[in-house]
Backbone bond lengths (Angstrom), bond angles and torsions (degrees), N, CA, C in turn:
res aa  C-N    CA-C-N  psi(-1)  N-CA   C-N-CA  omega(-1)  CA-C   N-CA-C  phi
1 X - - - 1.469 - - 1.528 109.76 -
2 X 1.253 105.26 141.56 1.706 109.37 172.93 1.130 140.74 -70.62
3 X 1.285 161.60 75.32 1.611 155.35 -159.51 1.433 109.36 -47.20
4 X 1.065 122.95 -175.54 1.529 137.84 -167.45 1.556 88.19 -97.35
5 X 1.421 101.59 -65.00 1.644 95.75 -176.78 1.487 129.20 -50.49
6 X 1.538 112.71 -29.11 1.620 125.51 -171.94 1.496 81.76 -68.15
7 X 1.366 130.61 -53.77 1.840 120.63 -145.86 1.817 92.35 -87.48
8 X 1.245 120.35 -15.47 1.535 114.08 -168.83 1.646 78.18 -82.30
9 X 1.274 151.90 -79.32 1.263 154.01 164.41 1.551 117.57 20.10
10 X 1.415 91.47 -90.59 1.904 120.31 -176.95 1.246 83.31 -59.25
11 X 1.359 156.41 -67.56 1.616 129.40 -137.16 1.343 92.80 -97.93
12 X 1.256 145.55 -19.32 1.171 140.62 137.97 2.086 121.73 -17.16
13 X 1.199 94.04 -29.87 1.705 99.62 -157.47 1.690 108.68 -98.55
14 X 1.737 83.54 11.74 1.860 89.23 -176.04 1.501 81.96 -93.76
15 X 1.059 147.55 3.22 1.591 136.72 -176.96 1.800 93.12 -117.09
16 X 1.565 86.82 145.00 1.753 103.50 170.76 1.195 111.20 -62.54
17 X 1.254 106.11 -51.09 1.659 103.76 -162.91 1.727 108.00 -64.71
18 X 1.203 122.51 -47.12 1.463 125.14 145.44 1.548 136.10 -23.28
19 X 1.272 106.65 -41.22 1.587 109.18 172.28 1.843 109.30 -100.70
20 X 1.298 113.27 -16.75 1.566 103.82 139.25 1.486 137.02 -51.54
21 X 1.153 95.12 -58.38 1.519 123.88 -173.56 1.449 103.09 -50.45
22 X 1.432 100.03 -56.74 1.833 100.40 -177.78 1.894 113.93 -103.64
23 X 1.323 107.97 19.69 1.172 133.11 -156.89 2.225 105.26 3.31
24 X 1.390 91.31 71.32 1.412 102.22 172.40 1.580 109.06 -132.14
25 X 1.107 129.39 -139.64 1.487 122.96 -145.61 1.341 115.55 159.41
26 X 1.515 150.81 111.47 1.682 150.46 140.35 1.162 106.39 -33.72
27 X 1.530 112.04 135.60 1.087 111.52 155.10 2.108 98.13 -132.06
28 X 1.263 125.27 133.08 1.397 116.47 173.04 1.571 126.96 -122.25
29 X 1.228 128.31 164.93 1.195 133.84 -162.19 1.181 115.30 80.17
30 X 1.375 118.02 165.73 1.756 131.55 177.46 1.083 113.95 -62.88
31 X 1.384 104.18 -59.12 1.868 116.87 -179.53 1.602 106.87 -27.16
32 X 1.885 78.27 -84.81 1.695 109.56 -163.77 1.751 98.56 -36.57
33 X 1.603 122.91 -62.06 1.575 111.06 -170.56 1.478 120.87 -76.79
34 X 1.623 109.78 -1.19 1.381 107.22 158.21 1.643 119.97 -50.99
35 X 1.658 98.61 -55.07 1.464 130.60 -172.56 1.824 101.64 -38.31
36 X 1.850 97.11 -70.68 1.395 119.46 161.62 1.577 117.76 -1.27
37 X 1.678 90.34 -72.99 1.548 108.36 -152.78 1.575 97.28 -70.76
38 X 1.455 110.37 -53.29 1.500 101.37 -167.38 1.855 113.34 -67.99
39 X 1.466 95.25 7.25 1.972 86.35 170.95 1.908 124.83 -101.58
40 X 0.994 139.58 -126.91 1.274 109.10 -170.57 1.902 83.29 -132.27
41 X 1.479 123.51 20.74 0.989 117.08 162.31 1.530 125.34 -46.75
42 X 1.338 126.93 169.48 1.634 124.65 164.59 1.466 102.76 -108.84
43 X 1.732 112.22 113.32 1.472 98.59 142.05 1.551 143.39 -46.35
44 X 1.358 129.56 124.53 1.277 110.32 164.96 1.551 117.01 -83.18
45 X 1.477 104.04 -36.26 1.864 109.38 -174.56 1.222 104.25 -159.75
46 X 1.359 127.58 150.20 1.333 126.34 175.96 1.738 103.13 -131.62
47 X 1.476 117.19 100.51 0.940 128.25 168.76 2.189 132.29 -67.74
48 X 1.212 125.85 92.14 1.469 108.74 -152.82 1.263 79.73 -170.41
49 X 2.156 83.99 143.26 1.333 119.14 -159.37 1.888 95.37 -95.09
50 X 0.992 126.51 25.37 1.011 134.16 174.41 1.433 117.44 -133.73
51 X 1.772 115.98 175.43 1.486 91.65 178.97 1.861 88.05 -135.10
52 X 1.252 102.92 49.05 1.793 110.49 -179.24 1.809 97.78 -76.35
53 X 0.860 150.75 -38.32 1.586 140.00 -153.43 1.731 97.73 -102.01
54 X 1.594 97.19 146.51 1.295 128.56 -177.88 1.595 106.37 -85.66
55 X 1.684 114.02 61.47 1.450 110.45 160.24 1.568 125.47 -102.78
56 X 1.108 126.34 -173.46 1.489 110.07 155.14 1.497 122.31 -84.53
57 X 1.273 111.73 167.75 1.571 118.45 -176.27 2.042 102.98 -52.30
58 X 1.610 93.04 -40.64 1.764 102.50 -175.36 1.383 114.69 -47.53
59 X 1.230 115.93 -43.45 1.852 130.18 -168.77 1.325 110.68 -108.82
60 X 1.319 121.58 22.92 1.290 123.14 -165.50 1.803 112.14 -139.17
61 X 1.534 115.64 102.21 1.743 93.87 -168.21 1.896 89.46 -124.01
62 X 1.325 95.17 116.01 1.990 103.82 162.33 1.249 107.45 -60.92
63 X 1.658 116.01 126.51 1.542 122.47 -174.89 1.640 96.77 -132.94
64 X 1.380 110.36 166.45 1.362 111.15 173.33 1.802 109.68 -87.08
65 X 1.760 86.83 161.28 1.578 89.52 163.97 1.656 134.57 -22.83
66 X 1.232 97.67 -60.13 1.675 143.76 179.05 1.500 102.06 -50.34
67 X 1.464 134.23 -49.37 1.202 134.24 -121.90 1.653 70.47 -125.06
68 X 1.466 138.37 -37.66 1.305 116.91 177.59 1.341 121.00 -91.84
69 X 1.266 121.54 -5.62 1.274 125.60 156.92 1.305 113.42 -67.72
70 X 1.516 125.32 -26.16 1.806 116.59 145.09 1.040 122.35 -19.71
71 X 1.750 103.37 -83.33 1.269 121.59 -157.40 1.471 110.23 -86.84
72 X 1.377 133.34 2.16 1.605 133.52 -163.04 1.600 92.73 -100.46
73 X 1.700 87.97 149.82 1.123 115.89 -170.44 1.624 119.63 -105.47
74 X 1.299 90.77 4.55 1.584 108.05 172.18 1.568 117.55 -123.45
75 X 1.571 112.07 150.68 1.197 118.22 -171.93 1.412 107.39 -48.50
76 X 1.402 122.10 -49.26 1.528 126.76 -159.95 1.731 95.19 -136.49
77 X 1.706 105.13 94.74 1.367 106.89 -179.92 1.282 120.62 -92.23
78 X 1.687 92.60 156.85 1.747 88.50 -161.46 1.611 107.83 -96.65
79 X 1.176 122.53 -143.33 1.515 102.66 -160.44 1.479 121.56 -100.37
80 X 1.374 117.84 22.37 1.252 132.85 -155.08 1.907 106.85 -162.72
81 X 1.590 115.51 126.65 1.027 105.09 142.12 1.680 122.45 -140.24
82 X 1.192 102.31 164.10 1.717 92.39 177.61 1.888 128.33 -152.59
83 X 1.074 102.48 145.98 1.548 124.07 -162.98 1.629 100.57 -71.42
84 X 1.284 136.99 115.72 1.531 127.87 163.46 1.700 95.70 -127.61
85 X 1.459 85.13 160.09 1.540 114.83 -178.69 1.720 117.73 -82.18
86 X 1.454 113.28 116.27 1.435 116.42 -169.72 1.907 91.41 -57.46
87 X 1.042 98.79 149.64 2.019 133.53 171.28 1.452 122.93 -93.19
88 X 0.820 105.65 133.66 1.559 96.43 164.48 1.124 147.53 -69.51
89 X 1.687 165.46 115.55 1.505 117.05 -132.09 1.494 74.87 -89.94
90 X 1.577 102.85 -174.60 1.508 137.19 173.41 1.601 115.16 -108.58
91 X 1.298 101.88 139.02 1.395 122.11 171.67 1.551 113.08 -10.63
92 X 1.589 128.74 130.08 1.473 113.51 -173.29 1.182 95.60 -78.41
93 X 1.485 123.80 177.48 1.838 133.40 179.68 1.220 84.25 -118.66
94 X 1.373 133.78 128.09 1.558 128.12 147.27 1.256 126.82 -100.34
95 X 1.397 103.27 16.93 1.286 122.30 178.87 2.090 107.26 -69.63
96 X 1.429 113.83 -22.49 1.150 140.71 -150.39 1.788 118.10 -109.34
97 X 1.000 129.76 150.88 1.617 119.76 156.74 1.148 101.05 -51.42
98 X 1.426 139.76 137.93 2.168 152.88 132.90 1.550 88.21 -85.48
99 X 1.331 72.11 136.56 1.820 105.32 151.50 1.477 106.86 -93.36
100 X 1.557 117.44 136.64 1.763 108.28 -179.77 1.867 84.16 -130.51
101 X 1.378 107.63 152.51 1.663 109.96 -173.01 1.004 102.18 -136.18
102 X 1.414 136.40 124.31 1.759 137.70 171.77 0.843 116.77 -111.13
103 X 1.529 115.12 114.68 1.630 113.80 -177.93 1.448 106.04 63.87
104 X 1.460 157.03 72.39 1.110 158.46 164.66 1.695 102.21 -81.17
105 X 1.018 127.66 126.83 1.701 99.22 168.00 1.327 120.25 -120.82
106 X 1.015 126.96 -9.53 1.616 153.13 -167.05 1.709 115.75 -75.46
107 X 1.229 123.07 107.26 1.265 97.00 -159.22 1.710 108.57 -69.72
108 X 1.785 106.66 -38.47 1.251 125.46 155.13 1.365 117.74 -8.70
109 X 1.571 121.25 -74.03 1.184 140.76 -163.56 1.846 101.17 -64.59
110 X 1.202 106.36 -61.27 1.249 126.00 170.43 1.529 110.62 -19.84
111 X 1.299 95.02 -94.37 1.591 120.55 170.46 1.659 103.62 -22.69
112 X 1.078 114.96 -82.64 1.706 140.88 -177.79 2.106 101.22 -46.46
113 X 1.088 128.17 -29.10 1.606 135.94 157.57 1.706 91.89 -62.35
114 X 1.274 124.64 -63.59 2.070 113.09 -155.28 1.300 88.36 -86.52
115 X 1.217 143.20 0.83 1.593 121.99 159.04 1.743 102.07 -88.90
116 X 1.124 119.25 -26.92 1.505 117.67 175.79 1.793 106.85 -79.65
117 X 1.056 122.71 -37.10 1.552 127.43 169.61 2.048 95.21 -48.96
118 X 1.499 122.78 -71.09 0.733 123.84 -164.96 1.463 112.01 -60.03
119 X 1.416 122.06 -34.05 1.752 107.10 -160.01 1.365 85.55 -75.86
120 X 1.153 116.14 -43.74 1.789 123.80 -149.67 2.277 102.13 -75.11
121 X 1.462 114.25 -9.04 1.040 130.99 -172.62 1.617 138.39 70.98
122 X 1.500 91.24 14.83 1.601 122.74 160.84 1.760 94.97 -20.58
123 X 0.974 131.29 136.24 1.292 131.40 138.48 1.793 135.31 -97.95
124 X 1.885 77.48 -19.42 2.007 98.45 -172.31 1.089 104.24 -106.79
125 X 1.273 130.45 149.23 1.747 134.56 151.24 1.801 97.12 -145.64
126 X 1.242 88.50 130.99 1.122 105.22 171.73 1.689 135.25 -138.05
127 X 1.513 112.88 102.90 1.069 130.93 -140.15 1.967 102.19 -104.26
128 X 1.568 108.83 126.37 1.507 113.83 165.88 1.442 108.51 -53.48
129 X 1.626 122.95 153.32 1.365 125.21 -171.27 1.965 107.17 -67.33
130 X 1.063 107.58 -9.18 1.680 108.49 -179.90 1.332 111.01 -79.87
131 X 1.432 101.27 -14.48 2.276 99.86 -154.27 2.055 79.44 -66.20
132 X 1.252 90.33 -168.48 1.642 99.14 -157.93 1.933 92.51 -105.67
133 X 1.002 111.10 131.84 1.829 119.06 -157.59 1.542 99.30 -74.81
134 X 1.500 99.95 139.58 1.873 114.96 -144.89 1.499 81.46 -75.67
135 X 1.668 141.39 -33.49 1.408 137.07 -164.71 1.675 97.53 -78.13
136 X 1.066 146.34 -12.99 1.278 138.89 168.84 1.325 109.29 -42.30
137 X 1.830 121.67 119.53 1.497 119.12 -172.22 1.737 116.94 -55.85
138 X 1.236 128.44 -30.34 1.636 122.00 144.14 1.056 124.05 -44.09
139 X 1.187 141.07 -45.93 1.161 149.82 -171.60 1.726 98.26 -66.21
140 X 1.236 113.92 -70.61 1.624 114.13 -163.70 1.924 95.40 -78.09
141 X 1.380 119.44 -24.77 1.600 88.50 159.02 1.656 126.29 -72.42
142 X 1.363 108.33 -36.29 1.936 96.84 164.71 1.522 113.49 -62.94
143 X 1.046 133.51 -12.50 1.585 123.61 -164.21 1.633 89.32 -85.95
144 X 1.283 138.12 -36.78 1.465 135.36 176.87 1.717 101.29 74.00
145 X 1.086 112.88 17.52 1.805 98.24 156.02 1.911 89.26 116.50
146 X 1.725 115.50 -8.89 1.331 105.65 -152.33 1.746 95.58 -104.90
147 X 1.743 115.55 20.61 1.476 117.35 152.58 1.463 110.45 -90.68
148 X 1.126 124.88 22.06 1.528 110.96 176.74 1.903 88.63 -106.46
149 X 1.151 121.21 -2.63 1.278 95.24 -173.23 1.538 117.92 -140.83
150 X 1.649 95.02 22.44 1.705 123.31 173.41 1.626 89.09 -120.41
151 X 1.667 104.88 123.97 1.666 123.63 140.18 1.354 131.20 -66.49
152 X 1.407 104.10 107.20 1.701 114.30 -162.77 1.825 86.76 -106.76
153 X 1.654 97.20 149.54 1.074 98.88 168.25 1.682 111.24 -162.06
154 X 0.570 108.74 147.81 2.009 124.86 -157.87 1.356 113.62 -104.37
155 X 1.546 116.57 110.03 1.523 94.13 -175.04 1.787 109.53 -173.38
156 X 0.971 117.19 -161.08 1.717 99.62 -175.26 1.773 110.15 -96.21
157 X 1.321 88.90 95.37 1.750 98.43 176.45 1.724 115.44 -32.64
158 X 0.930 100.14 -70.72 1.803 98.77 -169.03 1.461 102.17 -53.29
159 X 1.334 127.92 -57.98 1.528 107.41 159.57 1.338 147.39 -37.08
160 X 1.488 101.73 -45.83 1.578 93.58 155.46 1.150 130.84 -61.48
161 X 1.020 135.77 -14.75 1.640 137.66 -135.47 1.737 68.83 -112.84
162 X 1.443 121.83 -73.93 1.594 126.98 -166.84 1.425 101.17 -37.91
163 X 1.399 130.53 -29.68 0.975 93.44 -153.68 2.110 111.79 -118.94
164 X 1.256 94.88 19.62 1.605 115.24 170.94 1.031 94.94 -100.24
165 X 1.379 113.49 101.86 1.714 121.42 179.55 1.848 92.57 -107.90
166 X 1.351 98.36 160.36 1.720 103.39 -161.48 1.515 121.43 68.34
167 X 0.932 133.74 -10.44 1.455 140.71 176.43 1.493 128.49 -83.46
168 X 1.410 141.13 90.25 1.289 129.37 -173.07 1.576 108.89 -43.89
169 X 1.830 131.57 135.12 0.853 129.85 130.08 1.408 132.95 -105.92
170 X 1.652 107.39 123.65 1.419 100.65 -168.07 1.968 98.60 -105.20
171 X 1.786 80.67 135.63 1.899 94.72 164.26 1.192 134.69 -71.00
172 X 0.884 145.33 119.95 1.435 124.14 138.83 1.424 159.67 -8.34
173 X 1.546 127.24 48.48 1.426 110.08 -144.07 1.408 105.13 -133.85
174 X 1.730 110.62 169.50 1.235 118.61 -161.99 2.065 86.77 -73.85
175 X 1.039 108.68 -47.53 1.534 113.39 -160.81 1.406 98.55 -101.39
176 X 0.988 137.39 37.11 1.354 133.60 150.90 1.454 140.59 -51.08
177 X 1.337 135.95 -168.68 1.441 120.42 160.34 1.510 98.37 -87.73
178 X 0.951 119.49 164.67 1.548 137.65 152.79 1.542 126.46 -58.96
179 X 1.321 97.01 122.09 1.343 114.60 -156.17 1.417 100.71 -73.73
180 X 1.243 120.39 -29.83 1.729 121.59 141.02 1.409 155.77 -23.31
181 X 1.430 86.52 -47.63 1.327 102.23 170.97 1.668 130.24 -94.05
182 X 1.151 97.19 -3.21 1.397 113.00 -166.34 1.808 120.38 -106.62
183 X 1.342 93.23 126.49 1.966 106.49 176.78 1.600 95.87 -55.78
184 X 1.314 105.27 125.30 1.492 110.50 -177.15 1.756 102.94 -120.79
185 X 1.612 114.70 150.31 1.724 113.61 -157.89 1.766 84.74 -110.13
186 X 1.388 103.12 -179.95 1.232 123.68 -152.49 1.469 92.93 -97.07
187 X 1.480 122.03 -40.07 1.187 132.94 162.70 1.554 125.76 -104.57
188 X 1.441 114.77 170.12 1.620 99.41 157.91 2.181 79.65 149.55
189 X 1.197 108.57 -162.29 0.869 110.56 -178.71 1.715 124.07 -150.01
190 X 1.573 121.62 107.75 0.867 135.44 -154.55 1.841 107.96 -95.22
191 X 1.543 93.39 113.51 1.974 111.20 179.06 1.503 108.41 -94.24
192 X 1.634 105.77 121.26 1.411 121.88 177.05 1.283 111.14 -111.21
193 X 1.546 151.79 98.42 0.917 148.08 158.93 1.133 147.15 -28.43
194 X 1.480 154.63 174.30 0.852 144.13 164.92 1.587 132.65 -74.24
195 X 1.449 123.19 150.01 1.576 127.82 -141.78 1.580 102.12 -63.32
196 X 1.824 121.80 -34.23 1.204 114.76 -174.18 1.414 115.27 -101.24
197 X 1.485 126.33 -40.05 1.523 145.47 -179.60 1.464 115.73 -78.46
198 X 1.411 119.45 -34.36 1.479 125.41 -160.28 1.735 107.14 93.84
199 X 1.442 83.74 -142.00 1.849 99.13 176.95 1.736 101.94 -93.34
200 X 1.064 83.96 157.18 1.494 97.87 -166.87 2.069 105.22 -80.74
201 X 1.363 110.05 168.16 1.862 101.30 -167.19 1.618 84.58 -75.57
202 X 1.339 131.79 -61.80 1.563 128.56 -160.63 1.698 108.37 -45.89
203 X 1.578 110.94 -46.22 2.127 92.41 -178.85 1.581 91.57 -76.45
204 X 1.797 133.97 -24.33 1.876 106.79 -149.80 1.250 94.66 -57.78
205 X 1.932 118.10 -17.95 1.635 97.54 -153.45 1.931 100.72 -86.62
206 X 1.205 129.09 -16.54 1.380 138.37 153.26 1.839 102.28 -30.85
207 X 1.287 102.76 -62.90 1.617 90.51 -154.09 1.617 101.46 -77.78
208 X 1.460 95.03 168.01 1.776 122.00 -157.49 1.710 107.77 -123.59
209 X 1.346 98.60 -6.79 1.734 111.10 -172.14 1.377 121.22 -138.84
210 X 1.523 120.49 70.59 1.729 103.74 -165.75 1.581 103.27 -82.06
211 X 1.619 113.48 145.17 1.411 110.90 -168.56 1.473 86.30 -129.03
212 X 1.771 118.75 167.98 1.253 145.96 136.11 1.189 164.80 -100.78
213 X 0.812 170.30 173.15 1.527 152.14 138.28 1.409 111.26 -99.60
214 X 1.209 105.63 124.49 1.992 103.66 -173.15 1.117 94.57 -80.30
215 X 1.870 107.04 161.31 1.589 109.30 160.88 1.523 95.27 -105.14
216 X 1.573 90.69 156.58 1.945 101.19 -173.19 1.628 97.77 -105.95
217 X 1.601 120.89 6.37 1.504 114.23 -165.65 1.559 110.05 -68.68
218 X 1.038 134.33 -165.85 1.374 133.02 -158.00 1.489 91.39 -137.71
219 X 1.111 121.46 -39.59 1.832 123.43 152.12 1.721 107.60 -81.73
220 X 0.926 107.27 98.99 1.535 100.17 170.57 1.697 133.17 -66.20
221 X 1.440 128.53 13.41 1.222 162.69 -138.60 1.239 101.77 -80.47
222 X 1.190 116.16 -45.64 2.026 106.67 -171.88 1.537 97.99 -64.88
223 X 1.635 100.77 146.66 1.367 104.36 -179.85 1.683 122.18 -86.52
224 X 1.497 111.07 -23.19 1.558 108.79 162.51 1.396 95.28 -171.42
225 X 1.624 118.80 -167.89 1.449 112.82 -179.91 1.892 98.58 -125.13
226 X 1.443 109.01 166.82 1.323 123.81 -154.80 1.615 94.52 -73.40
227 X 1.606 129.98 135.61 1.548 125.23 -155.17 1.643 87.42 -63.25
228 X 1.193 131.90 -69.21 1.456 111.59 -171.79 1.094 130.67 -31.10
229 X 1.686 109.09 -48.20 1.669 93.82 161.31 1.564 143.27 -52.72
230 X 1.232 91.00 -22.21 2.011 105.91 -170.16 1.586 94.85 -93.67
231 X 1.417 128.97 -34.44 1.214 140.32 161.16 1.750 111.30 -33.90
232 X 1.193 106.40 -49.45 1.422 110.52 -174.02 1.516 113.39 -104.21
233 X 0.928 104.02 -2.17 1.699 110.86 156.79 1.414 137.61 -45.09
234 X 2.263 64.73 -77.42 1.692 98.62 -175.09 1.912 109.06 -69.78
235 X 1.325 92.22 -27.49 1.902 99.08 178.22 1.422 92.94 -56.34
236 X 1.582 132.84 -71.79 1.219 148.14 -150.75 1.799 91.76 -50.93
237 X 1.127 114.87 -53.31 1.578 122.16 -159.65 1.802 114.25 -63.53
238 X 1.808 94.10 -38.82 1.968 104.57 171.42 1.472 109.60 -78.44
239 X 1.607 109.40 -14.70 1.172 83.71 -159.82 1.759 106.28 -105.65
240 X 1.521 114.13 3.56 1.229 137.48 178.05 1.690 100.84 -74.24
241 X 1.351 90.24 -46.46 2.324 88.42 -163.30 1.657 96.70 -84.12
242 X 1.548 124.67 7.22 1.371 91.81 174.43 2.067 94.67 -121.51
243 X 1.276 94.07 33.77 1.842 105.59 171.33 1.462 87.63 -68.04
């Protein structure tokens, strides 16, 4: 059964400042906290109207239908939700491609980038303090289980970027070179802008590599494509020339 305090808690955790505060996080559905459990996250509680998952009796409370439609964060919840403990990120590798994100705001978009970090074998993303916070319950339902195994980390973009000297960073841009034409490295670090502006003037002057994606239309008319899409492009394109 649920307490007043457990449900003042969990609906609490749809706000940022809340999942700071108690530095925890939703995660919902079977899938997604399967995903959860088998990574090196910490459960705090696993709330579910079933008794299918391998927790202990301690972290584990059977609730009714009723009682998670309280606390769920979705229109039509599924049979399970659960509380984990925010992480710390880990050391970046620059040994590797980074993802760097400016201003992202979308949780959609967001989410849909750390499933592209993951297929494509991203290990880094590295996000300006504005992009939209990866624990937002949108956010970890688009990521599909594939933020437990991308290092996100939050922090002042144009500084970072200044301060990896020797390192290609390539932009994002409408007028770039062609992402085609170009010898692409095994590492380096790739800047995606934000959904309406692009990259912002303070990181463009950081990067050393502005790239594109041409359009092949015969009307050339669309004004750009949605960053997840160009996200999984441009991943597809670095991660093809170093096969």
């Amino acid at each position: 059964m649920l307490s007043k305090n457990q449900i003042k808690l969990i609906r609490s955790l749809k706000q940022k400042k809340y999942r700071l505060q108690h530095q925890l996080f939703v995660v919902e559905g079977k899938k997604a906290i399967l995903e959860f459990l088998n990574s090196k996250l910490q459960l705090n509680q696993l709330f579910t109207t079933t008794l299918e998952f391998d927790v202990s009796d301690v972290l584990q409370t059977t609730i009714t239908p009723k009682e998670l439609n309280t606390i769920s964060f979705f229109k039509t919840p599924n049979v399970a939700l659960a509380v984990f403990k925010i992480s710390k990120p880990k050391p970046i590798d620059f040994n590797n491609l980074i993802v760097a994100l400016d201003d992202v705001r979308d949780p959609g978009n967001l989410g849909t980038i750390i499933r592209l970090c993951d297929w494509f074998g991203v290990k880094d993303l590295v996000c300006n303090t504005d992009t939209v916070d990866i624990y937002n319950p949108k956010v970890i339902q688009a990521t599909m289980g594939s933020i437990t195994r991308v290092n996100v980390s939050y922090l002042d973009l144009e500084s970072f970027l200044s301060a990896q000297k020797g390192i290609q960073k390539f932009g994002a841009f409408m007028n770039g070179e062609t992402i085609y034409n170009l010898k692409l490295p095994n590492s380096g670090i790739l800047v995606l802008g934000n959904e309406a502006n692009g990259i912002c003037k303070q990181v463009e002057f950081q990067i050393t590599d502005r790239i594109s994606i041409p359009r092949f239309g015969d009307i050339q008319e669309a004004e750009s494509l949605n960053v997840a899409n160009a996200a999984a492009i441009l991943l597809s394109e670095f991660k093809r020339r170093t096969l």
